[in-house]
N, CA, C and O atoms as CSV, one atom per row, in Angstrom:
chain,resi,resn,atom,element,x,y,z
A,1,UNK,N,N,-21.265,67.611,209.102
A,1,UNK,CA,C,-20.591,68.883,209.209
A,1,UNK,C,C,-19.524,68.752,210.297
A,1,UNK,O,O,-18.894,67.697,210.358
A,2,UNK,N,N,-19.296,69.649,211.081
A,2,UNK,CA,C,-18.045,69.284,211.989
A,2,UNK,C,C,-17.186,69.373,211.719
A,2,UNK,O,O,-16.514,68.706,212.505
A,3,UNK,N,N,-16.442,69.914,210.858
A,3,UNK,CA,C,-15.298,69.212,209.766
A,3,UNK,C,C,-14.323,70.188,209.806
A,3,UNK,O,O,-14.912,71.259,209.661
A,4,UNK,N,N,-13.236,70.360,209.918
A,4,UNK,CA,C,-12.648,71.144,210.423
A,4,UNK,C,C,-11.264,70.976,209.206
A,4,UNK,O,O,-10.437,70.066,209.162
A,5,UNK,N,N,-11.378,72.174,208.305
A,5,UNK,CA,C,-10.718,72.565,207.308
A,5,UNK,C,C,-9.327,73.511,207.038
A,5,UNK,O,O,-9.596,74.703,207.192
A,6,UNK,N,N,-7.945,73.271,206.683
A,6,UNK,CA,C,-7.548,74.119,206.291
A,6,UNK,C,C,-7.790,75.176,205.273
A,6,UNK,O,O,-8.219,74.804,204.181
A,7,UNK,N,N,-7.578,76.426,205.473
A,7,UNK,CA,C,-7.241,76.961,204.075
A,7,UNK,C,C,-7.235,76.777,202.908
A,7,UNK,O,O,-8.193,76.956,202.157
A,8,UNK,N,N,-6.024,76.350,202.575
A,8,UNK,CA,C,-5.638,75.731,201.420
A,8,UNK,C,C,-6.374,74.896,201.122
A,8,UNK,O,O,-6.419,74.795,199.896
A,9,UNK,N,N,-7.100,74.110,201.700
A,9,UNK,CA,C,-8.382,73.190,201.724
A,9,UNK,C,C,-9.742,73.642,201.311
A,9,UNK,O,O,-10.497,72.796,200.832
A,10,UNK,N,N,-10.106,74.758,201.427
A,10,UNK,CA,C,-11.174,75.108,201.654
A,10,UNK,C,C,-12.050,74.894,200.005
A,10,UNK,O,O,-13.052,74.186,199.903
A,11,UNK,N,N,-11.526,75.537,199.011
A,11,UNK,CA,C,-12.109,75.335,197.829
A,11,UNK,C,C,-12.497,73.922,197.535
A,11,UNK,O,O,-13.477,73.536,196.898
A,12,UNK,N,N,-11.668,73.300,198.043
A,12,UNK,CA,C,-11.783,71.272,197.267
A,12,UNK,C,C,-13.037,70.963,198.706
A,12,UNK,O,O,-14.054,70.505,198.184
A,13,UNK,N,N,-13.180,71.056,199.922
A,13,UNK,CA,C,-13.915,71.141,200.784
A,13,UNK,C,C,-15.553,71.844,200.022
A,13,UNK,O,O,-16.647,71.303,200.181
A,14,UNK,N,N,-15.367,72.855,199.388
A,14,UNK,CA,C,-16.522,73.497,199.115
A,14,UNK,C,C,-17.172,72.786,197.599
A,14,UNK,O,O,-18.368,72.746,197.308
A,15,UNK,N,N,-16.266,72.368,196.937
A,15,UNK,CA,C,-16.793,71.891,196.067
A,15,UNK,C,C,-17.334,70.541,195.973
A,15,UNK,O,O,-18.271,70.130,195.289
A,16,UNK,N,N,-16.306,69.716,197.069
A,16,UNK,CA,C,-17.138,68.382,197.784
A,16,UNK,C,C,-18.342,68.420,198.106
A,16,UNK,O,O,-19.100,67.497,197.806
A,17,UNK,N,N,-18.793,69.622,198.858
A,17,UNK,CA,C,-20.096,69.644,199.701
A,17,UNK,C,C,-21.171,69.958,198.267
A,17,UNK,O,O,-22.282,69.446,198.130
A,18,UNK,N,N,-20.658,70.713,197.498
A,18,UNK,CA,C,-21.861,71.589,196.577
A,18,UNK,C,C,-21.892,70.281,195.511
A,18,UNK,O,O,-22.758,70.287,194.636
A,19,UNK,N,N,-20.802,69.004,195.608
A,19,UNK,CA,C,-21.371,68.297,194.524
A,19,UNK,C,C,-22.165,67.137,195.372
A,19,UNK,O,O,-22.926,66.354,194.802
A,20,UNK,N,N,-21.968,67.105,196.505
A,20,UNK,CA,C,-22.596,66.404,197.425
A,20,UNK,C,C,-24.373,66.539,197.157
A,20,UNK,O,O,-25.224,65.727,196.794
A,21,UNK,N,N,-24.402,67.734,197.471
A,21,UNK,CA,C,-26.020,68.716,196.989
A,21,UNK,C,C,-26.279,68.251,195.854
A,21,UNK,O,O,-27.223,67.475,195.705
A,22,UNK,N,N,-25.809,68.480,195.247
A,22,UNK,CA,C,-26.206,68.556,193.505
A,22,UNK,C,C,-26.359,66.926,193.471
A,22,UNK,O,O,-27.482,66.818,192.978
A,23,UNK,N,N,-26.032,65.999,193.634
A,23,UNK,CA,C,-26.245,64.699,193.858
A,23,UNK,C,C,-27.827,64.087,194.484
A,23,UNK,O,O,-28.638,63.258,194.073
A,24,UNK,N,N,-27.743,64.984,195.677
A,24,UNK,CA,C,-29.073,64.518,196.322
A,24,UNK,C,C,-30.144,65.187,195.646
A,24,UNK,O,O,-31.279,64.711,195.616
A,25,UNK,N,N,-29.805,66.369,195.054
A,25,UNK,CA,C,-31.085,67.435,194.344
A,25,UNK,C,C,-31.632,66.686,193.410
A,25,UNK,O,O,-32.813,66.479,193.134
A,26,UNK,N,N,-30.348,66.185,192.813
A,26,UNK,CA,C,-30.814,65.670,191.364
A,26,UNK,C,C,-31.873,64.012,191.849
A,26,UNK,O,O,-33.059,63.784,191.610
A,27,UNK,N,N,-31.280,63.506,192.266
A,27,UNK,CA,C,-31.979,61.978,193.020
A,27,UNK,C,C,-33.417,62.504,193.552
A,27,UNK,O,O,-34.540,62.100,193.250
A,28,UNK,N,N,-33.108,63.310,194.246
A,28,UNK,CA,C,-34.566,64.487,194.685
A,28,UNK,C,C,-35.493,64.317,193.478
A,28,UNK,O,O,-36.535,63.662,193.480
A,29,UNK,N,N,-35.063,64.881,192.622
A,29,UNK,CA,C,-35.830,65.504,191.338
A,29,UNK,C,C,-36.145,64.240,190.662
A,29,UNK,O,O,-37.370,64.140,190.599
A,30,UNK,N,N,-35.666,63.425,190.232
A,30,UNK,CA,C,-36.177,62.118,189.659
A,30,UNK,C,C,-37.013,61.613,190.343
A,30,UNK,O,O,-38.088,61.349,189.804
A,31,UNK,N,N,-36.777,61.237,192.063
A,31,UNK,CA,C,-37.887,61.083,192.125
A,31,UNK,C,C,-39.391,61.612,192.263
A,31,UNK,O,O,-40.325,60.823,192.120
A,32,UNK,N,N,-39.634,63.148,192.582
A,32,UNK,CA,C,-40.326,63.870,192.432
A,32,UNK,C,C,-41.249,63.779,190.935
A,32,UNK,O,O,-42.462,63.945,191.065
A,33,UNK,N,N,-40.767,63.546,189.668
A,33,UNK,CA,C,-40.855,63.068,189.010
A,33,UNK,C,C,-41.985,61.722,188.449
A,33,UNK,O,O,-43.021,61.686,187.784
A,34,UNK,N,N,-41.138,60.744,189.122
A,34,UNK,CA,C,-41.451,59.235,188.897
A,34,UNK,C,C,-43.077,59.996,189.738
A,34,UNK,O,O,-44.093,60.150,189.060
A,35,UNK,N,N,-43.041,60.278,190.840
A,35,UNK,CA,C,-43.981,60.267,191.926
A,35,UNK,C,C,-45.287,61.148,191.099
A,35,UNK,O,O,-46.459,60.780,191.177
A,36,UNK,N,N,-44.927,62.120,190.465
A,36,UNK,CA,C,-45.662,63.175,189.517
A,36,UNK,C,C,-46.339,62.220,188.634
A,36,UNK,O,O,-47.536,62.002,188.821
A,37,UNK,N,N,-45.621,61.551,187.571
A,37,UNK,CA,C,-46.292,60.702,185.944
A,37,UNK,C,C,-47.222,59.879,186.851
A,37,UNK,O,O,-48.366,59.830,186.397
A,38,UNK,N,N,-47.020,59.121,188.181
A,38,UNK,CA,C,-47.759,58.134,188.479
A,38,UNK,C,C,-49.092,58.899,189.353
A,38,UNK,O,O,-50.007,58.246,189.856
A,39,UNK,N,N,-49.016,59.964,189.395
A,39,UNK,CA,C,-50.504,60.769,190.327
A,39,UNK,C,C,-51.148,61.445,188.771
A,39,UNK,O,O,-52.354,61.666,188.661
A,40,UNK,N,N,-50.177,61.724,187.638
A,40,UNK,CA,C,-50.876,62.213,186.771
A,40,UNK,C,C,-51.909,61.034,186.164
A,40,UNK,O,O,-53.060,61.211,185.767
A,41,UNK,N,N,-51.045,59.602,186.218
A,41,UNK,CA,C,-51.892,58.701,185.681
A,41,UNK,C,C,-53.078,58.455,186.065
A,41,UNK,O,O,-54.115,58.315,185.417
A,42,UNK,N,N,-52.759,58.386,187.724
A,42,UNK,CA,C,-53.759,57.929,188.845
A,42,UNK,C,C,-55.210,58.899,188.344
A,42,UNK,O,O,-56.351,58.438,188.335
A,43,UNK,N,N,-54.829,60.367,187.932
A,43,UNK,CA,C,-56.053,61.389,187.976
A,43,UNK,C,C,-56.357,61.125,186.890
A,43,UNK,O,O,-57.587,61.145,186.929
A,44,UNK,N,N,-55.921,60.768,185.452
A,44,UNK,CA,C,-56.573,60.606,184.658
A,44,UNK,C,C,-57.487,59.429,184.383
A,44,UNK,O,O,-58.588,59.422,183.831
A,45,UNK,N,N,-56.874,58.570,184.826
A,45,UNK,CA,C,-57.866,57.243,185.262
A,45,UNK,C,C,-59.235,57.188,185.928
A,45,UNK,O,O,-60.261,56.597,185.588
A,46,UNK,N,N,-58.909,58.130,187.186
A,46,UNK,CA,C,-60.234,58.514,188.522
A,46,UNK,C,C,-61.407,58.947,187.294
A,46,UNK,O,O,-62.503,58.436,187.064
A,47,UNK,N,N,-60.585,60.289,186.502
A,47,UNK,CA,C,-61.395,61.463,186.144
A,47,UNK,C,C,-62.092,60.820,184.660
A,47,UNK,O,O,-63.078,61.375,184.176
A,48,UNK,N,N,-61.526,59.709,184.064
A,48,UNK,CA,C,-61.818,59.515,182.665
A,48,UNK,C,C,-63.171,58.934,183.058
A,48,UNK,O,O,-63.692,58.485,184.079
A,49,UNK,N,N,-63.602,59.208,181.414
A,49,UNK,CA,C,-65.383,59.071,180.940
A,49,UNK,C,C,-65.196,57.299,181.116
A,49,UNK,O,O,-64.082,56.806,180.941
A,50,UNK,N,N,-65.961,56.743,181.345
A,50,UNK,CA,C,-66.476,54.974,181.751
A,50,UNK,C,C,-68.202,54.387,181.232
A,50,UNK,O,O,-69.349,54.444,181.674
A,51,UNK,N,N,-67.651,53.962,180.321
A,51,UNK,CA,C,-68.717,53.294,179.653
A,51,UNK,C,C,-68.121,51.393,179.809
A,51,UNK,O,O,-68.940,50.477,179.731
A,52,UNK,N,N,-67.409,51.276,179.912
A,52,UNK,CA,C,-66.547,49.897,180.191
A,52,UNK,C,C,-65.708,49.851,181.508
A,52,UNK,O,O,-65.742,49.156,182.523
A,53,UNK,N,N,-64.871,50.980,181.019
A,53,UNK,CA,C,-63.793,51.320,182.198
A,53,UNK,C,C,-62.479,50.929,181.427
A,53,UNK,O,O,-61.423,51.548,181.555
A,54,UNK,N,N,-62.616,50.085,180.799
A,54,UNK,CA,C,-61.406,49.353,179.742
A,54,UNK,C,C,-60.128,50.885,179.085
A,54,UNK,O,O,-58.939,50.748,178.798
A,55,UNK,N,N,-60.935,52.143,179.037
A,55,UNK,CA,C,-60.008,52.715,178.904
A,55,UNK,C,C,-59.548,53.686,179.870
A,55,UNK,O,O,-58.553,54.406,179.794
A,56,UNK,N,N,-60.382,53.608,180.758
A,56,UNK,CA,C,-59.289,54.512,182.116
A,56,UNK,C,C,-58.371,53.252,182.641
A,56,UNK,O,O,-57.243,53.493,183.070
A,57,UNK,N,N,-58.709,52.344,182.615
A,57,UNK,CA,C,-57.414,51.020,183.251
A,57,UNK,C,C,-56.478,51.337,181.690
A,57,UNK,O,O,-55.476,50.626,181.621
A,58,UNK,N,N,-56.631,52.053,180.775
A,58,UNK,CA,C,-55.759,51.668,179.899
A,58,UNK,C,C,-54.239,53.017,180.187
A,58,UNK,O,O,-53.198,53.200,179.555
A,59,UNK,N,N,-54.601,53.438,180.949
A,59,UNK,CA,C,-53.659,54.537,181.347
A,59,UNK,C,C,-52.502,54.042,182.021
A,59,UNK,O,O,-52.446,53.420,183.082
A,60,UNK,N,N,-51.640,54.386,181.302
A,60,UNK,CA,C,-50.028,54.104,182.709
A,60,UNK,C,C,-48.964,55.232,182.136
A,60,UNK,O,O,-49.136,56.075,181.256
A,61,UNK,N,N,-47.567,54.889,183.115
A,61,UNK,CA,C,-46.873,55.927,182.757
A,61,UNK,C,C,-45.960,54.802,182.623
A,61,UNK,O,O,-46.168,53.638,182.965
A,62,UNK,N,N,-44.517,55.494,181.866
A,62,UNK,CA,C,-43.277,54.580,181.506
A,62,UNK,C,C,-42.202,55.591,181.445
A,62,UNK,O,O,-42.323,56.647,180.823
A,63,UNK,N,N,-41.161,55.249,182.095
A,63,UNK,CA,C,-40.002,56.240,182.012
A,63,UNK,C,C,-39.407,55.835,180.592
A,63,UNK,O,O,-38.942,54.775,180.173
A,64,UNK,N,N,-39.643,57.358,179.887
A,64,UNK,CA,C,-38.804,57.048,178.239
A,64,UNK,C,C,-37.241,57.523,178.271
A,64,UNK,O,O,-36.405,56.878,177.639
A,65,UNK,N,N,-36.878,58.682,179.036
A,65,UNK,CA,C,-35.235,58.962,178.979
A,65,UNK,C,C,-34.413,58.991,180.579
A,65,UNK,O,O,-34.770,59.718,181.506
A,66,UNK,N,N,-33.733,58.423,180.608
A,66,UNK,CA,C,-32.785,58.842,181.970
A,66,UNK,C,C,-31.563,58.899,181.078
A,66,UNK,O,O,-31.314,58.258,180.057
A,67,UNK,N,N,-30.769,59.945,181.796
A,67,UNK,CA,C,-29.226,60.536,182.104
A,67,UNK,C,C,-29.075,60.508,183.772
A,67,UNK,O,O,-29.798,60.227,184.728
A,68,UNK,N,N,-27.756,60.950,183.558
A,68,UNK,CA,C,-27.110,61.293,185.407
A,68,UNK,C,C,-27.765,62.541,185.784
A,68,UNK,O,O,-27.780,62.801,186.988
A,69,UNK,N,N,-28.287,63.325,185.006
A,69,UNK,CA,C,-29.278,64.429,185.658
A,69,UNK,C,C,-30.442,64.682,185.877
A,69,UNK,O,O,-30.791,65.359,186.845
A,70,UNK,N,N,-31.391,64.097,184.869
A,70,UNK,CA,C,-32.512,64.004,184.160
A,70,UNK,C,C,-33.428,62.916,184.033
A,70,UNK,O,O,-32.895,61.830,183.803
A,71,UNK,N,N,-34.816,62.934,184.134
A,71,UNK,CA,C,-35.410,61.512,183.764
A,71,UNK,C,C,-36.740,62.090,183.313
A,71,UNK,O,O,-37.330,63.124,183.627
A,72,UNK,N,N,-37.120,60.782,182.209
A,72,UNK,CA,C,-38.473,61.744,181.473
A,72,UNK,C,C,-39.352,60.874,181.859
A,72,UNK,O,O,-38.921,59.777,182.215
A,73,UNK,N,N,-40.766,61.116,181.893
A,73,UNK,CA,C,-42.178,59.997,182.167
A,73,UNK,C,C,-43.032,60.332,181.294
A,73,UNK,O,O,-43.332,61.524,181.225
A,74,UNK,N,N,-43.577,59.491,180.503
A,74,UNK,CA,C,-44.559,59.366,179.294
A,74,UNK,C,C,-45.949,58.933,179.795
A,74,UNK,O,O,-46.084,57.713,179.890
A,75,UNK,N,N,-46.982,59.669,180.127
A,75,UNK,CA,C,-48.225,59.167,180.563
A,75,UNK,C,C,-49.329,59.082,179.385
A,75,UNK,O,O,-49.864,59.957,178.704
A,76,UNK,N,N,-49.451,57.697,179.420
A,76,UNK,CA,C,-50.262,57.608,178.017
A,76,UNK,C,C,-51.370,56.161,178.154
A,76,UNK,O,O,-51.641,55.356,179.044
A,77,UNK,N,N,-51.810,56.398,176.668
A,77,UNK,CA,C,-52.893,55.260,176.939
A,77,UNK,C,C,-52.469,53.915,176.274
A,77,UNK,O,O,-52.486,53.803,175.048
A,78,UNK,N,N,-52.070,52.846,177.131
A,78,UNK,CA,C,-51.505,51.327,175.881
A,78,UNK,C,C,-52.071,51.789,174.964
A,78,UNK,O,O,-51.539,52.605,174.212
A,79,UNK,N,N,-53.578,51.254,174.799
A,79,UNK,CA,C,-54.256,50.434,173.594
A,79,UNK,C,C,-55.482,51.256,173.367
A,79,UNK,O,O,-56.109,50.937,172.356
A,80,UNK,N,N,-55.799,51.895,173.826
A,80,UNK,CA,C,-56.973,53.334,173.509
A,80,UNK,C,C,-56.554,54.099,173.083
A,80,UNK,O,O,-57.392,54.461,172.257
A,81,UNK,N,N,-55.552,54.868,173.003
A,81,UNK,CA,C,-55.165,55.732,173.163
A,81,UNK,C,C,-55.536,56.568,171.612
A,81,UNK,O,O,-54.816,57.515,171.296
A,82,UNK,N,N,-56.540,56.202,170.817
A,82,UNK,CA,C,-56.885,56.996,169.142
A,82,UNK,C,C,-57.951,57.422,170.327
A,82,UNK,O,O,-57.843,58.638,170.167
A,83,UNK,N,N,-58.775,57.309,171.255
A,83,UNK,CA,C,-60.131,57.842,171.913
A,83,UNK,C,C,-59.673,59.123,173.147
A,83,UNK,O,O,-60.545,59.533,173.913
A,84,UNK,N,N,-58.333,59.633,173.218
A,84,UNK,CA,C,-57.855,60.158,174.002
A,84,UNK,C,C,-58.224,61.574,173.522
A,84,UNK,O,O,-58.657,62.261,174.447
A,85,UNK,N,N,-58.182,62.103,172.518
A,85,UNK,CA,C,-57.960,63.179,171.761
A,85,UNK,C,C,-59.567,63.432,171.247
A,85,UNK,O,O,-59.916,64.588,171.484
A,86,UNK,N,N,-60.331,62.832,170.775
A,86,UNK,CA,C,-61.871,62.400,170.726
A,86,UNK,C,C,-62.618,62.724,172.013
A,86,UNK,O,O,-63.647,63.398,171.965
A,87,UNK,N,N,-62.157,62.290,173.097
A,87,UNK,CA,C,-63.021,61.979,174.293
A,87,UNK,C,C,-62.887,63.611,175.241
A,87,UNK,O,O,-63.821,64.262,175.708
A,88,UNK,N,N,-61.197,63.971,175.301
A,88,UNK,CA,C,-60.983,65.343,175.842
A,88,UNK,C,C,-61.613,66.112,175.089
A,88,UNK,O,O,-62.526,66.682,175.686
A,89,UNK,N,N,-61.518,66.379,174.012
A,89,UNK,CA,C,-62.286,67.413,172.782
A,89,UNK,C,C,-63.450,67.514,172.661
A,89,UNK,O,O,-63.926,68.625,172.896
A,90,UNK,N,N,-64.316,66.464,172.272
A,90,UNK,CA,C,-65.091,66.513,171.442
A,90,UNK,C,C,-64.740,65.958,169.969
A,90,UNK,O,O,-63.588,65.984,169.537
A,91,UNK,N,N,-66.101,65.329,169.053
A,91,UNK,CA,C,-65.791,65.501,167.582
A,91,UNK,C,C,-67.097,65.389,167.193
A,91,UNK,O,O,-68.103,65.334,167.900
A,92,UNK,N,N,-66.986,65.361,165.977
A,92,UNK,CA,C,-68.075,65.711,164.989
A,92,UNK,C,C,-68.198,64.592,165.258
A,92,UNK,O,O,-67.404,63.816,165.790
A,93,UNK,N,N,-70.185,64.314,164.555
A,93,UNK,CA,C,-70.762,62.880,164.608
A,93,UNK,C,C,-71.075,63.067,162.746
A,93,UNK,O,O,-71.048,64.120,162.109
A,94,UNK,N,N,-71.278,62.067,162.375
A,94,UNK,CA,C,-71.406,61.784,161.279
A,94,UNK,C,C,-72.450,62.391,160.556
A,94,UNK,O,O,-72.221,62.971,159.495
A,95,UNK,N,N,-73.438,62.315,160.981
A,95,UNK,CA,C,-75.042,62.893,160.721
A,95,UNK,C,C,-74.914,64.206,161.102
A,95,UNK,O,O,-76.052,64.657,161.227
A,96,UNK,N,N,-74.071,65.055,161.351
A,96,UNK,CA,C,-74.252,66.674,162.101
A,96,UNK,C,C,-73.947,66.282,163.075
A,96,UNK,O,O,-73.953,65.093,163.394
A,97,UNK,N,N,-73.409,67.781,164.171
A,97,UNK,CA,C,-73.448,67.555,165.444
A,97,UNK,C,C,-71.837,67.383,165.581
A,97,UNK,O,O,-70.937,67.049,164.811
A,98,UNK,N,N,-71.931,67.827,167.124
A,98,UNK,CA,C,-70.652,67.556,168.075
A,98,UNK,C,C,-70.771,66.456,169.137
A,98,UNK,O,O,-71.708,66.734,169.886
A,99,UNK,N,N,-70.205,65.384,169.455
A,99,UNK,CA,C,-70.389,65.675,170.921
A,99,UNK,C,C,-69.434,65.835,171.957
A,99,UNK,O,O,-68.255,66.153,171.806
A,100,UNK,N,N,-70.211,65.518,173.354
A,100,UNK,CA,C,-69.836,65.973,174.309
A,100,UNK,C,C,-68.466,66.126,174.660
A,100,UNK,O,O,-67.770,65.166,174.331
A,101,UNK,N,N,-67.585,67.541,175.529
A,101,UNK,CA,C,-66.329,67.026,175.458
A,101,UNK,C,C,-66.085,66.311,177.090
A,101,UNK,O,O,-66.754,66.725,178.037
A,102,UNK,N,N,-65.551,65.741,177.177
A,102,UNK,CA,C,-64.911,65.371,178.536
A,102,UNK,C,C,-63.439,65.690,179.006
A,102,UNK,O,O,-62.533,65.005,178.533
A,103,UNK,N,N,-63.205,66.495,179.736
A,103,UNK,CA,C,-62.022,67.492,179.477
A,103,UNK,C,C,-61.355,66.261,181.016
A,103,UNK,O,O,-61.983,66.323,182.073
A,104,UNK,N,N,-60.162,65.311,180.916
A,104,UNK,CA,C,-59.698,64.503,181.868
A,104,UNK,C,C,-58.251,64.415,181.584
A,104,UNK,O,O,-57.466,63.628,182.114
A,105,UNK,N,N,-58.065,65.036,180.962
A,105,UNK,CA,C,-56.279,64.832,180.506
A,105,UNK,C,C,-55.692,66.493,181.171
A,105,UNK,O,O,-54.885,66.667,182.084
A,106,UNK,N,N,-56.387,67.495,180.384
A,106,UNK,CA,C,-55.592,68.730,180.794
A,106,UNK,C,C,-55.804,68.974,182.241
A,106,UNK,O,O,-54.788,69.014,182.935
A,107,UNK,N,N,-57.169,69.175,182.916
A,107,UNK,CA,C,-57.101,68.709,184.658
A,107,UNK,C,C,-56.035,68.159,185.033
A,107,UNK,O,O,-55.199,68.807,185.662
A,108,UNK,N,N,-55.884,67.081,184.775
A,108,UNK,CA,C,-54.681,65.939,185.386
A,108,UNK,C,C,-53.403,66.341,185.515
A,108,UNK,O,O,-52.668,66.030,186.453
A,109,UNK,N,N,-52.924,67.488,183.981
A,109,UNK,CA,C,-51.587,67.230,183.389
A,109,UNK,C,C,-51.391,68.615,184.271
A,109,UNK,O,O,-50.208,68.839,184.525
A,110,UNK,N,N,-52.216,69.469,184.724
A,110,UNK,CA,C,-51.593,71.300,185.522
A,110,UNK,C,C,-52.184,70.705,186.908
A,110,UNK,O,O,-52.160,71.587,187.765
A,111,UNK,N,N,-52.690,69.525,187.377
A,111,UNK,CA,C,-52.815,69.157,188.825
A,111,UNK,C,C,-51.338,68.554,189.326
A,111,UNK,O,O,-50.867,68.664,190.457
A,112,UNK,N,N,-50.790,67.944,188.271
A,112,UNK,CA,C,-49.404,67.181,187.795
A,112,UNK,C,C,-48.529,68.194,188.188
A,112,UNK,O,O,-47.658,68.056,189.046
A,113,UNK,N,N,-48.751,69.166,187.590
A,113,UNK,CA,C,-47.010,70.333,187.362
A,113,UNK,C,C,-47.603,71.053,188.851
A,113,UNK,O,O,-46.982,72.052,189.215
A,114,UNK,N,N,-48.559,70.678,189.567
A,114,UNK,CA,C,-48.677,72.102,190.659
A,114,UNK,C,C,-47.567,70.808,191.992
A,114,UNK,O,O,-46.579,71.004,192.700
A,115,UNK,N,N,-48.241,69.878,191.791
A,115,UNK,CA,C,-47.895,68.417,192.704
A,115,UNK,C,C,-46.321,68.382,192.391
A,115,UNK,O,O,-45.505,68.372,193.312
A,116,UNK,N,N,-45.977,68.364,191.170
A,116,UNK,CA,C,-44.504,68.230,191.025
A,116,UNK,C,C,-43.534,69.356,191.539
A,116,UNK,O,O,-42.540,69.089,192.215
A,117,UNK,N,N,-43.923,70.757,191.138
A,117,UNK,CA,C,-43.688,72.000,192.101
A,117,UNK,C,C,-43.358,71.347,193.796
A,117,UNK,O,O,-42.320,71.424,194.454
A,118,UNK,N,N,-44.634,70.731,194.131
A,118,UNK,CA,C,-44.738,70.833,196.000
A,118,UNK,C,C,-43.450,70.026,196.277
A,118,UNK,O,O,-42.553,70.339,197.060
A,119,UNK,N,N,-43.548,68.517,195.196
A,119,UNK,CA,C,-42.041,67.845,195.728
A,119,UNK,C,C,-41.124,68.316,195.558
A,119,UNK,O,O,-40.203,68.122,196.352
A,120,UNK,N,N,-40.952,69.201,194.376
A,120,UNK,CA,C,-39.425,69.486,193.990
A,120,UNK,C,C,-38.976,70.554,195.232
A,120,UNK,O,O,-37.809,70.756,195.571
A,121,UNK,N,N,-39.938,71.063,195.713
A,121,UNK,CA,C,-39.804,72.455,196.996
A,121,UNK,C,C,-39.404,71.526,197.843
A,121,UNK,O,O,-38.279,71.673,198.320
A,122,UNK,N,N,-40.299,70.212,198.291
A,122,UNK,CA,C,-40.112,69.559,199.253
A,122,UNK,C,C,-38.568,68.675,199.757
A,122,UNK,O,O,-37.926,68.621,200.806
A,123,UNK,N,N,-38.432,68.094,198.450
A,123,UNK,CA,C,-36.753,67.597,198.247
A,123,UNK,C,C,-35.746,68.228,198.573
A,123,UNK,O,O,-34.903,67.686,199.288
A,124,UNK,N,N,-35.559,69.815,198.028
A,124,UNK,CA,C,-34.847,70.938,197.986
A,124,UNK,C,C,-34.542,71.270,199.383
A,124,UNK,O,O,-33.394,71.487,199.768
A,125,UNK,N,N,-35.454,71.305,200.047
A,125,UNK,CA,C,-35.970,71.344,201.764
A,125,UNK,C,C,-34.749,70.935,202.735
A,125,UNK,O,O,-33.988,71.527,203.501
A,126,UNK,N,N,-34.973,69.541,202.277
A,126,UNK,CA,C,-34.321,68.151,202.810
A,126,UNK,C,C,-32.770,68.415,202.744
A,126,UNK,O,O,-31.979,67.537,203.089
């Protein structure tokens, strides 16, 4: 700051600074982001059902879209991932019957958006 502006200056001055912002917000926000898919993974992993373990290690995240504004994170299962939808739910057993559900994905995914909230406040801050 310090900066000591004409007049006639002032608009190209103001719009420097506000794209200045919008630069760091956005860098902010990606990483807030990246930091989010990888705690969502982390909880679904902690929280998943373990009879092996083979499918809570099967959890990761992967960035699927970036632009200059935007970046997306895909948290999913490699190679399990048909037991994802089975295991949160519940399903029928063959002979009658349900079983048990183990609810480890939706926990994770609104522990995710409360955590991503705190950074994006936190970045904004800065």
């Amino acid at each position: 700051m310090g900066r000591t502006v004409r007049v006639d200056e002032m608009a190209d001055a103001i719009n420097e600074l506000l794209e200045e912002y919008s630069d760091l917000a956005t860098d902010g926000m990606k990483s807030a982001v990246q930091k989010s898919a990888k705690f969502v993974k982390e909880e679904i992993s902690a929280n998943a059902p373990r009879q092996t373990g083979a499918y809570a290690k099967s959890w990761t995240s992967k960035k699927t879209q970036e632009d200059s504004t935007s970046v997306q994170y895909t948290v999913h299962s490699k190679n399990k991932y048909q037991l994802a939808h089975l295991l949160e739910n519940g399903h029928a057993l063959r002979g009658g019957g349900r079983t048990k559900a183990y609810p480890h994905i939706a926990p994770a995914e609104e522990a995710g958006q409360t955590y991503l909230e705190n950074l994006i406040e936190e970045a904004l801050k800065e």
